[in-house]
N, C-alpha and C positions, 0 to 999 in steps of 0.2 A: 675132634676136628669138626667145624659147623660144616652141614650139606651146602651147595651151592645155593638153592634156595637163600637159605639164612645170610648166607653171605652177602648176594644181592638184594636183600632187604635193609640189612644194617650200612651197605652202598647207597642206597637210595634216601636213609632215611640220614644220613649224614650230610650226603650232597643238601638235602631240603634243609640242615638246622644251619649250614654253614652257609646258605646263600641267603636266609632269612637273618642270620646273623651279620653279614655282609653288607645288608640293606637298612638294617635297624638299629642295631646293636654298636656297630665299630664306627667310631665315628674319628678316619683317619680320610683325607681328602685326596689319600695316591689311590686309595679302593673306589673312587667313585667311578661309576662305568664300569665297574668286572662284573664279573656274572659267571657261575661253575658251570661248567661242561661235563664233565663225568666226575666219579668216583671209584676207584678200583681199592677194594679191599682183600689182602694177599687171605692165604685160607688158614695160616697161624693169626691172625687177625693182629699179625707184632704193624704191618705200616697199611696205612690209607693214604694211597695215590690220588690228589685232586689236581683237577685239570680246571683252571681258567683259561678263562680267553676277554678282552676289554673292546671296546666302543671305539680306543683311537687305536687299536691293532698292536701290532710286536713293537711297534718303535716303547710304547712303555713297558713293558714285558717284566724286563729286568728290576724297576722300580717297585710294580707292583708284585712281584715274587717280594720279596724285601719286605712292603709293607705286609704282606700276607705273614712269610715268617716270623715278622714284630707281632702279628697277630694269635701266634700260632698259640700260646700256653691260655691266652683267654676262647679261643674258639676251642681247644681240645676240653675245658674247665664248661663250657656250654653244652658241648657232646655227652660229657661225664652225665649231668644234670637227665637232660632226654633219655639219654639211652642208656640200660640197664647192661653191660660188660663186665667181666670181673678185671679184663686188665681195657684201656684204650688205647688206641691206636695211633701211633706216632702218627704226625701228619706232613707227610710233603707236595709240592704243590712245583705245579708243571705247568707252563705255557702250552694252551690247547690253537695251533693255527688254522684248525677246521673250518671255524664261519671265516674266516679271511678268504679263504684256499676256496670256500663254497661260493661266496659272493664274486669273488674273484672268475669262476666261469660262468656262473649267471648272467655278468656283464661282457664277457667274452661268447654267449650264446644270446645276447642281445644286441651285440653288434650283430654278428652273422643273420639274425633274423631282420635285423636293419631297420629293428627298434631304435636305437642309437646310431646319430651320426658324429663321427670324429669330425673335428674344427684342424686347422692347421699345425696346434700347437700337441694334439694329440691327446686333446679334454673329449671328453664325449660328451655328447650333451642326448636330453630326451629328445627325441620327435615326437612334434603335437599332431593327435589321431583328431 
């Protein structure tokens, strides 16, 4: 069984071939705008937990899980390449709602600071300094 170390390493180095595959590599137009958030690799190294998250938020979520699973036997055949394993790692892939969830009070402690003024309709807009 790999030490944690090792583990968090072949985490890291997965997330980096899978988002540089993402961006280069897979040329499907439901992935445009994703971008991985983590990588959790269990410590039998049988599944790799990948966490996206997209640019237009959850409403496409479900689409691009889908294209990600269409993706799934050429990104783990990339993995193969890089990384030296004797078995790899199933991949499944998870909607990550953190930067929504972070943005989201950013703009809720931007009002309070009263950076932002709401309009009538409930838009906020910037104020000019």
């Amino acid at each position: 069984m790999p030490s944690g170390i090792r583990i968090k390493r072949i985490s890291d180095r997965i997330r980096q071939i899978v988002s540089v595959a993402l961006q280069s590599e897979v040329d499907d137009p439901r992935l445009a705008g994703v971008f991985i958030t983590d990588v959790n690799v269990d410590r039998e190294l049988e599944y790799a937990n990948i966490y996206f998250s997209s640019l237009e938020g959850h409403e496409r979520a479900k689409e691009i899980r889908q294209a990600l699973e269409h993706a799934r036997g050429f990104l783990r055949f990339r993995l193969s390449q890089e990384i030296e394993l004797r078995l790899m790692p199933k991949l499944r892939f998870f909607y990550d709602p953190t930067p929504e969830k972070a943005d989201r009070i950013d703009t809720m402690l931007a009002k309070l600071r009263g950076d932002i003024v709401e309009d009538e309709n409930g838009d906020g807009e910037q104020e000019d300094e």
